[in-house]
N, C-alpha and C positions, 0 to 999 in steps of 0.2 A: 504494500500500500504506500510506506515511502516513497520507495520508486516511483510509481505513478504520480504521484505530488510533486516529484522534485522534475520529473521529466515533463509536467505541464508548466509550472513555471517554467523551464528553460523554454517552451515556446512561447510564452506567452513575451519572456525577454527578447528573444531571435525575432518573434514579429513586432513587436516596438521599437526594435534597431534595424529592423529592415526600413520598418516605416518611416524611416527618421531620413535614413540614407538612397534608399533607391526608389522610390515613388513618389516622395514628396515632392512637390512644383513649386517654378519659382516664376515668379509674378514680375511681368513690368507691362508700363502705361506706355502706349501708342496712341498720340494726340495728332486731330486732323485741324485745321481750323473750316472746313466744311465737312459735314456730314457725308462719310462715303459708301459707297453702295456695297458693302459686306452682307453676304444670307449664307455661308457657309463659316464654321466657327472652326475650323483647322488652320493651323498657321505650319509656315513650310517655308526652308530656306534650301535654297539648290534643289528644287524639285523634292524635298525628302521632309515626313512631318514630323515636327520636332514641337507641337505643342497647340493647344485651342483658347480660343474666345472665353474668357471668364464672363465680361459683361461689357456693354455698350452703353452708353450715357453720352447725353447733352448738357455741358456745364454754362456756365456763366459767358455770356460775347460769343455764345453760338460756337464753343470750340467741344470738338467732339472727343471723348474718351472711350477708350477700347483699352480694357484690362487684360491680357494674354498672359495665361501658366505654360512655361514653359518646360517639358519633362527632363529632369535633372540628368538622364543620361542625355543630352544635348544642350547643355548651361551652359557648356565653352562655349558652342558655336555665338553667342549673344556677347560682342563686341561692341565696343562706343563708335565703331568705324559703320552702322547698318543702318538703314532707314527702311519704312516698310513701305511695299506698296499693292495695294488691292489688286489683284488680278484674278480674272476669271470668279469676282464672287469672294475669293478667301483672301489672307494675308499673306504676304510673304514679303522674309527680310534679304533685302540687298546689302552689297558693303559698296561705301561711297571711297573709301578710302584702301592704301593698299595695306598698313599694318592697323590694327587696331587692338585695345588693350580690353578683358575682361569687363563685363558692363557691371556693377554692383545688384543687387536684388531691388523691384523697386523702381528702377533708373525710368526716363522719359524719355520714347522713343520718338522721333519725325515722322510720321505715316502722309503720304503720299495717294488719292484717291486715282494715279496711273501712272505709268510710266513716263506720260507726257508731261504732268506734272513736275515728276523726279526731274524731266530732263533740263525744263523751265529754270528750276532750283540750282542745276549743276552751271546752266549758262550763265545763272547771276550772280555767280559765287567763286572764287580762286580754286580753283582745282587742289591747290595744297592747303586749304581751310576749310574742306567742304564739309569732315567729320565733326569740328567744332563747332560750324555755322549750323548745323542740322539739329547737335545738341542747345545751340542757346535758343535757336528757333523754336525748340520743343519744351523748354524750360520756361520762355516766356509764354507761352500757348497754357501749358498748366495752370502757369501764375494767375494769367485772363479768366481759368476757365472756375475759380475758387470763389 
């Protein structure tokens, strides 16, 4: 009967440290300053899905909030160097820049309602500032949307 006792506590530890380490999601905000046309809640970088849609929201000055968990076996890929942008319906992150550093949990992404948008953004911008200008652009959008 020990046994039994001692061998459900070790799972019941093994699954709270699983739960800790390999299924848990890590959350950042993807701000639009229009509302864009997302109905699929998968988000995807390089063709490959790496995480979904927690929730949508319209904040303050009409800027749009789109909350995405991202699944912990693909965290790395989420770099300060990425912007999203809608395609086909769902999210996916681009990199603007050619190195980028770990984004922290949390972080404010630039979302992009097209590519043509993105492109817009890259023409009015220093090609070697683009990953900064993406983030202050998304950090004042936040600021707007509180």
């Amino acid at each position: 009967m020990k046994r039994i006792g001692a061998m459900a506590m070790l799972m019941v530890l093994m699954a709270a440290a699983g739960c800790q380490t390999g299924t848990q999601k890590k959350v950042y905000y993807v701000l639009f300053e229009k509302t864009p046309n997302i109905f699929d809640t998968q988000v995807y970088t390089g063709g490959e899905l790496i995480g979904d849609i927690m929730s949508q929201e319209v904040g303050a000055n009409n800027v749009y909030r789109v909350t995405v968990s991202i699944r912990a076996d693909h965290v790395e890929k989420i770099r300060d160097n990425l912007v999203a942008v809608v395609k086909n319906g769902h999210l996916e992150f681009y990199p603007i820049g050619v190195v980028g550093n770990p984004l922290p949990y949390e972080s404010r992404i630039l979302g992009f309602r097209s590519k043509v948008g993105l492109m817009g953004f890259r023409f009015s911008h220093n090609s070697a500032l683009l990953p900064q200008a993406a983030a202050e652009t998304a950090n004042r959008l936040y600021e707007a949307s509180l």
